[in-house]
N, C-alpha and C positions, 0 to 999 in steps of 0.2 A: 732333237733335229726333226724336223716334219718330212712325212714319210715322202714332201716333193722332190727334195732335198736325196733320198736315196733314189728313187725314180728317174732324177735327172741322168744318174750315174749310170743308170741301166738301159736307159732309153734306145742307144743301138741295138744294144742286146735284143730288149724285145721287139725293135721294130726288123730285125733280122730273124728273129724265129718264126715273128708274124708271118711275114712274107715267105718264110720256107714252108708252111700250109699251103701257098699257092698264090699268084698274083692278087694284088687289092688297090681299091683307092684309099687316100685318105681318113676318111668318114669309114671307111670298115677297118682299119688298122685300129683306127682308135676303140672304136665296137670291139672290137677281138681281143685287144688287150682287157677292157674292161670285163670282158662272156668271162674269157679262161681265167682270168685273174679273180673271179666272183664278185666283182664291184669294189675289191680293194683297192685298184691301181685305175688310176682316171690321171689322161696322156690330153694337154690342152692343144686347142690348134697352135696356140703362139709357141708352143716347145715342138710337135709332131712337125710342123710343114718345115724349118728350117734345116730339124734334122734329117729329113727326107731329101732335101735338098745337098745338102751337105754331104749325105751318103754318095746320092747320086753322081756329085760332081767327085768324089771319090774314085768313081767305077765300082763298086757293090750294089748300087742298083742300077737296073732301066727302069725308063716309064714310058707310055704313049697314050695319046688321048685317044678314047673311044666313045659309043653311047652307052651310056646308063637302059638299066631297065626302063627308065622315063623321060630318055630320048633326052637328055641333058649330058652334057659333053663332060666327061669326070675321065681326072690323069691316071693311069693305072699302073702301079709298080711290081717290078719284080725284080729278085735275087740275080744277080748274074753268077758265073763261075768265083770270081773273086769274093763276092758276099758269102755265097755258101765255104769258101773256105773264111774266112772271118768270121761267120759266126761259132764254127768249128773252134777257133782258138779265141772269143768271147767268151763263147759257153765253159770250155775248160777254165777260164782265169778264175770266171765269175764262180764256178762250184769249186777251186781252190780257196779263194777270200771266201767264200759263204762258206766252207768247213773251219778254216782259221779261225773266225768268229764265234761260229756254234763252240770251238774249242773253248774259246776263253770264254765266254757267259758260261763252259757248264763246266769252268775251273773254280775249285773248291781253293778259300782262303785259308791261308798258313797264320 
């Protein structure tokens, strides 16, 4: 399975953890995933903007338009109360299944 393929599955996740570092636009959500993640996880606009979108209309996140450091007009998002409780019970599922996992790869055959 290509590692898009488990990114897609994650992709609130980390565009909720993003965002609990502190408000962002777009273009630095995706940056940030890629910084912390060390260039393994690369987040495309066509998969980031719907899901931001889709959060949004959720209520997990706001956004509002402000200026860029270059005076270009970029949406900036951020966690509302309801996001940060979601990421809360994202992050537990997601480190339940990623132990269940590790279980069974470092299960010895009978």
């Amino acid at each position: 399975m290509p590692k898009t393929d488990y990114l897609q599955g994650a992709l609130d996740l980390l565009i909720l953890k993003t965002l609990a570092l502190g408000p962002n636009h777009g273009w630095g959500i995706q940056q940030r995933i890629r910084q912390v993640s060390r260039e393994t996880l690369s987040v495309s606009q066509g998969s980031l903007y719907p899901a931001l979108h889709r959060l949004e209309a959720a209520g997990v996140l706001a956004s509002e338009m402000t200026s860029s450091d270059n005076n270009r007009r970029a949406r900036v998002y951020r966690l509302t109360a309801a996001g940060r409780r979601r990421l809360e019970a994202e992050a537990a599922d997601w480190r339940q299944f990623s132990l269940a996992i590790r279980r069974l790869l470092q299960a010895e055959g009978s």
